[in-house]
Each structure stands twice: as structure tokens, then as C-alpha cells.
C-alpha positions in Angstrom: 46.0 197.3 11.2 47.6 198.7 14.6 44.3 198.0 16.4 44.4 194.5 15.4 48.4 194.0 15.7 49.5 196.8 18.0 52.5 197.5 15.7 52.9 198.5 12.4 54.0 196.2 9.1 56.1 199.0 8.0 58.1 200.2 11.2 59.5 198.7 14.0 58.3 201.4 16.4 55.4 203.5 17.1 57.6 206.9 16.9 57.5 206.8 13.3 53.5 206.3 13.4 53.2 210.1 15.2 53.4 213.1 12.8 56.4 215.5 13.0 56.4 217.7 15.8 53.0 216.3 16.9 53.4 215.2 20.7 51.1 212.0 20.4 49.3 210.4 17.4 45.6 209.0 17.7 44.5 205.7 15.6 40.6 205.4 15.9 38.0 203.4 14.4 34.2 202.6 15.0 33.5 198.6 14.4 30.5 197.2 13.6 28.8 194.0 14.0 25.2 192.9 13.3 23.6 195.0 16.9 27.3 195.7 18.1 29.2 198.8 17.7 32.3 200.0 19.4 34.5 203.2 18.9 38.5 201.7 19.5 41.2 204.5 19.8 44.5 204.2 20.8 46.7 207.5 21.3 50.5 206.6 20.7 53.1 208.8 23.0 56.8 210.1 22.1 57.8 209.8 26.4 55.4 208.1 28.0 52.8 204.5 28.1 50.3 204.7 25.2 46.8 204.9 26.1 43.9 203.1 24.9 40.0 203.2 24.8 37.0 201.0 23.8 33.8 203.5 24.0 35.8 206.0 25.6 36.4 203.7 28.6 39.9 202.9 29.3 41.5 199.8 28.7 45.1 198.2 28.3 46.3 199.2 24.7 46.9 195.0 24.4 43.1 194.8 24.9 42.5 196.3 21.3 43.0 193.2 19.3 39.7 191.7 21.1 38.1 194.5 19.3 39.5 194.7 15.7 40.6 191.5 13.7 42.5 192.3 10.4 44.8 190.5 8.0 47.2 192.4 5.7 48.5 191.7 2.2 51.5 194.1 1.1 54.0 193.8 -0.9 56.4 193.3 1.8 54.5 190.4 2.5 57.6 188.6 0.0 60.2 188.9 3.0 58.3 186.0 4.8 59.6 183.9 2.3 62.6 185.3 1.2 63.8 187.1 4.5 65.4 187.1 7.5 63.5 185.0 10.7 62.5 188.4 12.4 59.8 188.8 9.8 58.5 185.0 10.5 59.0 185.5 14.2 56.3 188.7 13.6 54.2 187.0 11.4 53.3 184.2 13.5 53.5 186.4 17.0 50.7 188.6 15.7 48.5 186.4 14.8 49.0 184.7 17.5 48.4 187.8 19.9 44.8 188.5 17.6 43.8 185.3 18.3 44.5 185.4 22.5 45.5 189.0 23.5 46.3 187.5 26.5 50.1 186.4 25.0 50.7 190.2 24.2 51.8 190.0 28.1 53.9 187.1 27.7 55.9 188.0 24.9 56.9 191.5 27.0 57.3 189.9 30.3 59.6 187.0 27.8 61.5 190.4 26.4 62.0 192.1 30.1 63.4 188.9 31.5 65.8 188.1 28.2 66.8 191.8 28.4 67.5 191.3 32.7 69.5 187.7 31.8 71.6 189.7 29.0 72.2 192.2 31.3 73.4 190.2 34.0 75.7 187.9 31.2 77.4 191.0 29.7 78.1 192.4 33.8 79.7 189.5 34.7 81.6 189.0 31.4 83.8 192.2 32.7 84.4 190.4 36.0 87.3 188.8 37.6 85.3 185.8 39.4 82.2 185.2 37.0 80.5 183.1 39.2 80.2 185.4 41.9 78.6 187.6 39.0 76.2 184.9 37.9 74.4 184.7 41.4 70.8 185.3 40.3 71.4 183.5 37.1 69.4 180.9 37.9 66.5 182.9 38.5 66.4 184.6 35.8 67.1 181.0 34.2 63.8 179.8 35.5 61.8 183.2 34.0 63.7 182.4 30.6 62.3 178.8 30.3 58.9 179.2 31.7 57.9 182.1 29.6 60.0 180.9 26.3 58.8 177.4 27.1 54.8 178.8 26.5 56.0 180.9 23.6 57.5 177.7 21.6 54.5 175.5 22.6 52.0 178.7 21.2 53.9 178.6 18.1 54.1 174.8 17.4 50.3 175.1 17.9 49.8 177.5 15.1 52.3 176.1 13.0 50.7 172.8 13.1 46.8 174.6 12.5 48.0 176.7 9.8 49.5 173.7 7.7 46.2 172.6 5.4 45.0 176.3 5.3 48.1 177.3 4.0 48.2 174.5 1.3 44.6 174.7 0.7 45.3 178.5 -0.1 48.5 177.8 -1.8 46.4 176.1 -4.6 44.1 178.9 -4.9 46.7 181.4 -5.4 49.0 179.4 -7.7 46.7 176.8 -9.3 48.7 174.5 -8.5 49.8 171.9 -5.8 53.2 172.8 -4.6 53.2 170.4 -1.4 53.8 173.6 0.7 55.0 173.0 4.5 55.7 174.8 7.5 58.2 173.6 10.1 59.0 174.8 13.2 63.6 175.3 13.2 63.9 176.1 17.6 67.2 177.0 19.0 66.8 174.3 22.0 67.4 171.9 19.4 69.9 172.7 18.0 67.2 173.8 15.0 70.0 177.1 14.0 73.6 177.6 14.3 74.8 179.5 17.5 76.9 181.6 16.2 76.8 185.9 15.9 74.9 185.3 12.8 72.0 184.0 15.4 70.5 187.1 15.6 69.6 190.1 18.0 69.2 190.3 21.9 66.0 191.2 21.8 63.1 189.7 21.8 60.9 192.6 19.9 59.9 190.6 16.5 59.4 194.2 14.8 63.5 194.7 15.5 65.6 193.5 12.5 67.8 190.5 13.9 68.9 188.1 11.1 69.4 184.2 11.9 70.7 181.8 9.4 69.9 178.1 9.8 71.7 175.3 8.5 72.2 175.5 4.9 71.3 171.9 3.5 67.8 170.9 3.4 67.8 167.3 5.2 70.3 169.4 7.8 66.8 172.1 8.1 64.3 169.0 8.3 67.0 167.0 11.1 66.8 170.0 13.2 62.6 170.4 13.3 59.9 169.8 16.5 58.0 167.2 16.0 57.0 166.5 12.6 53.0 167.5 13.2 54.0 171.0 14.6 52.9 170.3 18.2 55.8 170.4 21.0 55.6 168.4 24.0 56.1 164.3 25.6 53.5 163.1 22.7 56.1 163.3 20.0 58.3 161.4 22.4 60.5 163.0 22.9 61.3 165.8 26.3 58.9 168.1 27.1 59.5 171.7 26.2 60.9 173.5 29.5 63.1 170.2 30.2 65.1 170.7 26.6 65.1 174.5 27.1 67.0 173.4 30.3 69.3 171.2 28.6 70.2 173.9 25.9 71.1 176.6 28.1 73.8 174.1 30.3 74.5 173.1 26.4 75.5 176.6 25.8 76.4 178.4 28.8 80.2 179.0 28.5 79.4 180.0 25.0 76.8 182.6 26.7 79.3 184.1 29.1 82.0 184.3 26.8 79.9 187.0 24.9 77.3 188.2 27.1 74.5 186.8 25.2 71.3 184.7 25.6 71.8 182.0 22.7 68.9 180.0 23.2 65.3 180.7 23.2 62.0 182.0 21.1 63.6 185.4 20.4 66.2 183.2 18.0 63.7 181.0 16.7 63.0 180.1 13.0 59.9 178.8 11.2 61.0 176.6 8.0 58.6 177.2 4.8 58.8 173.7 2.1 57.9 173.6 -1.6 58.1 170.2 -2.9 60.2 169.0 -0.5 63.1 172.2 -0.5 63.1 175.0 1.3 61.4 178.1 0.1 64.3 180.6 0.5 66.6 180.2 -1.7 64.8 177.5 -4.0 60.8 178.8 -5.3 60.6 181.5 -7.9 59.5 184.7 -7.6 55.6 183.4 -8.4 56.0 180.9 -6.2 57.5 182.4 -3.0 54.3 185.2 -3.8 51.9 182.6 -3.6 53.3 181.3 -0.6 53.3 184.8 1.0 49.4 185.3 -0.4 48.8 181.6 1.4 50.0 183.0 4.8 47.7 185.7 4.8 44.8 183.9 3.3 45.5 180.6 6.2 45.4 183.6 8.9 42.2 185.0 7.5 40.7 181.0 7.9 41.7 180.5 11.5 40.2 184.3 12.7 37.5 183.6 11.1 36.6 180.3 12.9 37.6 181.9 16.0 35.9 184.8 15.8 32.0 185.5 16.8 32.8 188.8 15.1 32.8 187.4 11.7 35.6 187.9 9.3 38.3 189.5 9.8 38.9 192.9 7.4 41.4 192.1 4.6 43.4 194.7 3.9 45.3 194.4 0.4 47.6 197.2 0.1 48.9 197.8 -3.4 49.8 194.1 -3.8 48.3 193.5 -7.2 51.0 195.8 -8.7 53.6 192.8 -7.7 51.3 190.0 -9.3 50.7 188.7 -12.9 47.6 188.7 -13.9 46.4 185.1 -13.2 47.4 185.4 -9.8 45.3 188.4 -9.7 42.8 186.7 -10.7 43.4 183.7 -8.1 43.5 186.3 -5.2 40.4 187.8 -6.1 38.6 185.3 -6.0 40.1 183.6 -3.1 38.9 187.0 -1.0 35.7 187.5 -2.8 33.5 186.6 0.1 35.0 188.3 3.3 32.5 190.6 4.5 35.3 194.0 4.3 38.3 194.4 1.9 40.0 197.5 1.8 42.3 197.7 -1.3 44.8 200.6 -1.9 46.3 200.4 -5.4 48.2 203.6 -7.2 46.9 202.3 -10.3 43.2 201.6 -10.3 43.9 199.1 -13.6 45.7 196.8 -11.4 42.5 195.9 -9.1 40.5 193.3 -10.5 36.8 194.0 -11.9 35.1 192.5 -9.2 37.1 193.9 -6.3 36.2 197.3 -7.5 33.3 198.9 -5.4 33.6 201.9 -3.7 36.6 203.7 -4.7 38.4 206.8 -3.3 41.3 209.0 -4.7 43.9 209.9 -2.2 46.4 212.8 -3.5 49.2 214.3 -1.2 47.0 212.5 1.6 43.9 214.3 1.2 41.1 213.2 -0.7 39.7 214.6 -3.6 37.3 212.2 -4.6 35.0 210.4 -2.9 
């Protein structure tokens, strides 16, 4: 999954990725495709820029996802639903960044700028004359809103794309038709509360910064983009950079008063529906799975019909253990026909019948049966 991602869904940073002691850590993989065939390695570094290849010819590690398109099932999978926006933030930045690589340098010039703009709000929060300390704000201002600006827009664009996928895949997981909905909640209107609960500095989507949103569900709905997902004057309303603009003169004493950029993609929210409520914090255990199985599987739909590498690899990692056994079946089926699933599973029981091909036993992280 780090070739297709360039992170990993279980850590926030690549140190933890690089054995003990070990001064670097190598992820490799040959890809095949019909005729084509390429050897993709990345090597990840403790002090220093990791470094990438593609048939041992350098490339930039943000290059990779070009190369290798996957989509993961795990059982953390059930925080999309159920947990803080960082997780949603990731979910929808990823695939966005396997679907154009390109935006992998827009969300890190977006996080260098924010981190510059925080810099400069928490310097002149210890000064006597904060203007004078707020020179360059405006520049970094004009950074902020046109790289957040093409974040938002990239977002409400795959919102809007995933929406029948994800009910169309809701339906095979569950069996039934929940009316599932996604809904983009954005800071520049208003979408979340601006308060310390708004969640971290940063920009990095693997770093764990909780938002809360408003708490009723016509409040949640009120505060939405445009009600087909896509931002812009065709809703009629502003486009995106000029209500960017408005929020941050909305919010500017409240910025200098703590140092803090309030506004923006990095405090963003996506709002999942069930019948008309929102997901977290109303559907049951079964049903906030399926919704996190119908993420995945929508994701798997739009790389496939973007890729002219065929499907994407699923990668189900010991998610049948958290299912019931009609869902199990559900999945199954749903995945049957992607060209590659890899399934990990401790208990071989758990993986249906006719997911069960080639199997290999793992023990201490060897294997010892092949």
C-alpha cells in the first residue's frame, strides 16, 4: 500500500515503517501488466529525503502512485465512520493523490505555507504592535487561498463522483438501501465550529487532529457546499478563493488572538448520511461497516475507470474477522472479479470459500508454508 499511498494506514510517519536500528527501510515491488512490467522501490530514510525508483531509474518518491494502484480494507477502516475528520481528510487525500500524483505537491506546498502563516500568527501574537508583525500576512494569505482553494475544489469533485458508487456498493455490502450520502462540512462556510476543538495546525492528514462539527443534523446539512458536491459560481453562490477570502477577514482577530490558522482544507470535514442522519453517532455497528466497506469498494470503481492499468489490487487485511457472516458473504462477492486480492486473515475460517486460492502461513514474520 505505501507505493500506491506514500504513507501508511497504520502510522502517521514513515520512521515507524524502518526496522530497529536499521538506517533506511526499502519497500519494493515488480508490477505487471499484459506486456508491461516495472520494478517500483522506494527506500524510506531516518535524516534525510526518501528516495525512489521505477526500473532502477530515479524518480520523485510522489511519482510511485503512477505505478502501483491499490485499495485497502482493514479493520480500521471503521474510524471513517465513527472517527475523528483526520481519518476522512486521509481517506479522500489519497485517493485523490492515486488518481493525479500531481496533487501530492499541492497538498505539501498547502502544508509549508499553513506551517509559514502559523508561524508568522503565533510571532506576532508575542508582539507589542501586531501589525507591524503581520507585514507579510497577506502574502502568505494569498498562498493559503490559492492552494486551499484547489484542495476544496479537488475534494468536492470526488465527493460528488463517489456518491452512486458508494450507494451502489452500500447495497452490496448490506443488502439493503440505506440512502447513504456524502457531504462536503468546509470551514469557509462556516461548515465546523471555530473553536480549539477545530483541530491541529497541520496540514499532514496522517497527524491525529480532531474537529467536531455542529451537533444537530439540519445544523450539519445548513453548513454543506453545494448540494451536488461540486464547489464553484454554478451552485450560485461565490466562487471558492473569494469565500476563502471572506472567512479569513471573518476570523482574523480570532487567528491572532491564538496564533492559529482557523480556516482552510487542513480543518475540513466530509459528512457521511444514512437515511437522512448522520453516520457517527446514529448507524449501528453493521451499518457504519458497510459504509466503511462502500468507501473502499466506490474507490476501487473510480481507479478502475481511470486506470489503463486495470484494476487496482484489493488488499483485505484481516477484515472478515470484524464481519458477520452475511456481510462476508456480500464482500466476497462484491470483490470477486478484481484481477488481484490479497487477503491476510489469522484465522483461515474467516475467509470465504471462494476467496481462498493461494494461501501462505506467516509465523513470527517468516514463512513456513508456501
Amino acid at each position: 500500500m505505501y507505493l500506491a499511498t506514500l504513507g501508511s494506514h497504520r502510522v502517521s510517519g514513515d520512521q515507524a515503517l524502518i526496522k530497529k536500528d536499521a538506517p533506511v527501510g526499502i519497500v519494493r515491488a515488480r508490477v505487471r501488466f499484459e506486456e508491461r512490467e516495472f520494478l517500483v522501490e522506494v527506500q524510506l530514510n531516518r535524516g534525510s529525503p526518501n528516495r525512489a525508483q521505477v526500473n532502477k531509474s530515479s524518480v520523485k518518491p510522489r511519482e510511485l502512485p503512477r505505478y502501483v494502484s491499490a485499495v485497502l480494507f482493514a479493520p480500521e477502516d471503521l474510524a471513517l465512520v465513527k472517527g475523528d475528520p483526520a481519518g476522512r481528510r486521509r481517506f479522500l487525500d489519497d485517493l485523490l493523490v492515486q488518481r493525479a500524483p500531481r496533487l501530492a505537491s499541492v497538498f505539501a506546498d498547502y502544508d509549508r505555507v499553513l506551517k509559514q502563516r502559523n508561524t508568522l500568527l503565533k510571532s506576532a501574537r508575542g508582539t507589542r504592535v501586531r501589525d507591524e508583525g503581520l507585514a507579510t500576512l497577506d502574502l502568505w494569505n494569498d498562498k493559503l487561498v490559492a492552494l486551499g482553494s484547489e484542495i476544496i475544489e479537488e475534494r468536492a469533485r470526488l465527493v460528488a463522483q463517489l456518491g452512486g458508487p458508494v450507494r451502489e456498493a452500500y447495497q452490496a455490502v448490506a443488502g439493503e438501501d440505506h440512502h447513504p450520502v456524502l457531504a462536503p462540512l468546509l470551514t469557509i462556510d462556516g461548515g465546523i465550529e471555530d473553536d480549539d476543538r477545530a483541530g491541529s495546525d497541520r496540514f499532514d492528514a496522517r497527524e491525529t487532529s480532531p474537529v467536531q462539527a455542529g451537533d444537530g443534523a439540519s445544523d450539519r446539512r445548513d453548513a454543506r457546499g453545494p448540494a451536488d458536491g461540486a464547489a464553484g459560481s454554478e451552485s450560485g453562490r461565490d466562487d471558492v478563493p473569494t469565500r476563502f477570502r471572506a472567512a479569513l477577514e471573518r476570523v482574523a482577530r480570532s487567528e491572532r488572538d491564538r496564533g492559529l490558522t482557523l480556516v482552510g482544507p487542513h480543518r475540513d470535514d466530509v459528512l457521511f448520511e444514512l437515511n437522512g442522519l448522520p453516520a457517527k453517532g446514529y448507524a449501528s455497528h453493521g451499518e457504519s461497516w458497510s459504509f466503511a466497506l462502500a468507501l473502499r469498494l466506490a474507490s476501487g470503481e473510480l481507479l478502475r475507470r481511470d486506470s489503463p492499468a486495470g484494476d487496482p489490487i484489493l488488499v483485505l487485511d484481516d477484515v472478515f474477522a470484524e464481519l458477520d457472516q452475511a456481510r462476508r458473504s456480500r464482500l466476497a462477492h462484491a470483490v470477486g472479479d478484481y484481477e488481484q486480492v490479497l487477503i491476510t486473515s489469522a484465522v483461515l475460517d474467516d475467509v470465504p470459500g471462494e476467496l481462498v486460492a493461494h494461501t501462505v502461513h506467516i509465523s513470527a514474520g517468516a514463512i513456513v508454508d508456501a
